[in-house]
N, C-alpha and C positions, 0 to 999 in steps of 0.2 A: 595891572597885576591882579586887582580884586578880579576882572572877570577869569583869567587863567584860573586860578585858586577854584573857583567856583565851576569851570569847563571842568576843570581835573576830578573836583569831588562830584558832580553830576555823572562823567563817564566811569569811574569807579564804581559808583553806583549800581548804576547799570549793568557792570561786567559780574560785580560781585551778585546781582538778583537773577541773574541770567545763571549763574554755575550754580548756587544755591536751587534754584528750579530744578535744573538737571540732577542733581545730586537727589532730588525728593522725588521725579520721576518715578513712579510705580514699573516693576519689572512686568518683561510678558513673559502672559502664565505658561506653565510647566508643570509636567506629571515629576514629583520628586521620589516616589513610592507604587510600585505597582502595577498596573490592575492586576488583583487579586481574585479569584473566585474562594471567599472563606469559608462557604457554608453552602452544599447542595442539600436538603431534605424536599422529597417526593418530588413534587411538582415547580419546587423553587428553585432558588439561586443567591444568595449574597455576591455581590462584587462590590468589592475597595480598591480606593486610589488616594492618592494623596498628589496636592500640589501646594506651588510655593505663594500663589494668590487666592482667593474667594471665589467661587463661581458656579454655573450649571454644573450639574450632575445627571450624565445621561450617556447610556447603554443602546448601540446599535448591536443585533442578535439576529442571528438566523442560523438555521440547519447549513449552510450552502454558504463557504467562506466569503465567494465572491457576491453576493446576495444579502446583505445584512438587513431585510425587511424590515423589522417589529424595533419596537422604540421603548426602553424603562426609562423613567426620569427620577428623579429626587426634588424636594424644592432649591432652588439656590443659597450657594454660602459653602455650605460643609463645615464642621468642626475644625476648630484651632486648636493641636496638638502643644505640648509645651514645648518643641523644637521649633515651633513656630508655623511649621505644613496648616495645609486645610484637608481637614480627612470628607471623602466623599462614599458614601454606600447608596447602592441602588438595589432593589430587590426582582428580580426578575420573576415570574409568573406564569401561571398555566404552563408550564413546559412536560414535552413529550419523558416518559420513562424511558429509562435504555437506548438515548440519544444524545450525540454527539453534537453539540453546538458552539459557533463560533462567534468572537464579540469582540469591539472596539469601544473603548470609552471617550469620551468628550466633555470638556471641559473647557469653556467661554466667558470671553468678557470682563477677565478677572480683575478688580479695584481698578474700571475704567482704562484698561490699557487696548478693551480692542483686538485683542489679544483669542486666540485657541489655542487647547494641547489638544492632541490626540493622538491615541495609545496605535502601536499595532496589534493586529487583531490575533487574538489569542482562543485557545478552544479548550471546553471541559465538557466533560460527559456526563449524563445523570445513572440516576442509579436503578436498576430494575425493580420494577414491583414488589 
């Protein structure tokens, strides 16, 4: 009888650290806000994003929708908004005046899940001289 009692409370155990694991299981990441273009002046660009984990922050861009060459990054992480998001801004650079460009945002790896979001690509135009 002791051993049952004790089979019982060890597979309980078990069941119970296995659902408790899953339940702590970190989410894969997701854009939950945006990308944003907030701020074009001269030759720049601000883009925002938000997601629901930590992670890269990085800007594929190019003139040529299907061509996204040139690469902005951020360092990783992003800010922790008080809804709980992680806010990501990237700054984009040397860009042409009075041109149309197009960009997709990326965001990886988030709190260890292994995990990408990535945006569809969106287009904003700069503004002339």
């Amino acid at each position: 009888m002791r051993k049952l009692a004790l089979a019982i409370l060890v597979t309980s155990f078990i069941l119970l650290s296995g659902t408790v694991w899953a339940q702590q299981k970190p989410q894969a990441e997701r854009i939950t806000n945006g990308p944003v273009v907030k701020d074009v002046k001269g030759t720049t660009a601000e883009v925002a994003w938000s997601t629901n984990e930590p992670g890269s922050s990085v800007v594929k861009y190019g003139t040529d929708a299907h061509k996204l060459n040139q690469t902005a990054e951020a360092p990783w992480g992003g800010g922790r908004e008080g809804n709980g998001d992680y806010n990501h801004t990237v700054w984009l650079k040397d860009l042409k005046p009075n041109t149309k460009y197009y960009y997709d945002v990326q965001t990886g790896q988030g709190a260890g899940t292994g995990t990408e979001a990535r945006s569809q690509p969106k287009e904003f135009q700069t503004s002339k001289p």
